[in-house]
C-alpha positions in Angstrom: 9.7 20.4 -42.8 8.8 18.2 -39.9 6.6 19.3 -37.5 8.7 18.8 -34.8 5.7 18.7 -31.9 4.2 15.9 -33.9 7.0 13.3 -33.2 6.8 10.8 -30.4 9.8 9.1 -28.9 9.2 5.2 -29.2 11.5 2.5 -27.7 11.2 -0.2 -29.9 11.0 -0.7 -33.9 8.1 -3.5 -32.8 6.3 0.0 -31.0 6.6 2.1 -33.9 4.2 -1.2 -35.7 1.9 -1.0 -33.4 1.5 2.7 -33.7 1.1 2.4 -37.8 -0.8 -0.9 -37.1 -3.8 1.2 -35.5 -3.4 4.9 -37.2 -1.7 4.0 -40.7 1.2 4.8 -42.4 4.1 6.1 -40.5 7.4 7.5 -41.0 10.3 6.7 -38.7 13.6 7.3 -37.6 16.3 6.1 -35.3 17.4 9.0 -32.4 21.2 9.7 -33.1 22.7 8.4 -30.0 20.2 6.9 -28.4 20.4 3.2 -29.5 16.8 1.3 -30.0 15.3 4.8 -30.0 13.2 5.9 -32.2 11.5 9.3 -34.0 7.8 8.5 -34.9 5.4 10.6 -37.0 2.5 10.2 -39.3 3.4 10.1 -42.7 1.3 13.8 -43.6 3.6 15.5 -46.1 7.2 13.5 -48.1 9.9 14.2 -46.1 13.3 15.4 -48.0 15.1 13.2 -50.3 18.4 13.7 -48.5 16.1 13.2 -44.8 17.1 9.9 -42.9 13.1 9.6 -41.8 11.7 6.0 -43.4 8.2 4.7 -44.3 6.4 2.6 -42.3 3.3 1.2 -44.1 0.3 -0.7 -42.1 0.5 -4.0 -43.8 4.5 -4.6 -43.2 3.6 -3.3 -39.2 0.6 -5.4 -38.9 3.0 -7.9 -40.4 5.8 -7.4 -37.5 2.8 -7.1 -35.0 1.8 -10.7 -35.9 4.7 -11.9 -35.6 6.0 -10.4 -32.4 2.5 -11.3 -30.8 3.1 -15.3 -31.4 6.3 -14.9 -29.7 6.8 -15.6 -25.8 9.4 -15.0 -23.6 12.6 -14.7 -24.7 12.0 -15.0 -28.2 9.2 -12.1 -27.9 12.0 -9.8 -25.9 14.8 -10.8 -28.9 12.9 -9.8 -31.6 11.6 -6.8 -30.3 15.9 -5.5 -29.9 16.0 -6.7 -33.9 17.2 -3.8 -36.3 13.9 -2.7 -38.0 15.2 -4.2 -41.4 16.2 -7.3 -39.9 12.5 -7.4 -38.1 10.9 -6.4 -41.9 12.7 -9.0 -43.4 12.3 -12.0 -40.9 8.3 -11.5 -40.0 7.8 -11.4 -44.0 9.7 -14.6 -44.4 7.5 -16.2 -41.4 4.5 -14.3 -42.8 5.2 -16.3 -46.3 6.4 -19.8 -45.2 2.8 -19.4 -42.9 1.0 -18.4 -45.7 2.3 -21.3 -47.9 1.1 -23.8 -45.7 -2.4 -23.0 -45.9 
């Protein structure tokens, strides 16, 4: 079981990066009813197989982090309101097309 003192309230998926981005893998979910709100915790022990919590490793938030810090303005502030999948899936494609280049 969760250890429910452990947990931090984050507003953004792009926040819940930054905290596996500096302290390593993560596992989050979204708080029921509270929309862009999310449940953080270090990843210490698996959490149930029929829990909603996901994991959140540091290379796919480092990934995220990258991208959301070469953004400005309005882009920055529409990325950060991006479902987390949606946010996994568009930094890896900009992370690859960049990555191609070089």
């Amino acid at each position: 079981m969760l250890d429910k003192s452990k947990r931090s309230k984050i507003a953004s998926f792009v926040a819940c990066c930054q905290k596996a981005k500096a302290e390593g893998i993560q596992i989050f979910r979204p708080v029921p009813g509270e929309a862009g709100l999310y449940e953080v915790k270090a990843f210490v022990e698996p959490p149930r197989e029929d829990s909603d919590w996901v994991y959140l490793d540091a290379w796919t938030a480092s990934v995220v982090c990258m991208v959301y810090d070469a953004l400005t303005g309005e882009k920055r502030e529409h990325f950060s309101q991006l479902p987390p999948l949606k946010a996994i899936r568009v930094s890896w494609e900009i992370f690859n097309a960049i990555k191609g280049k070089s």
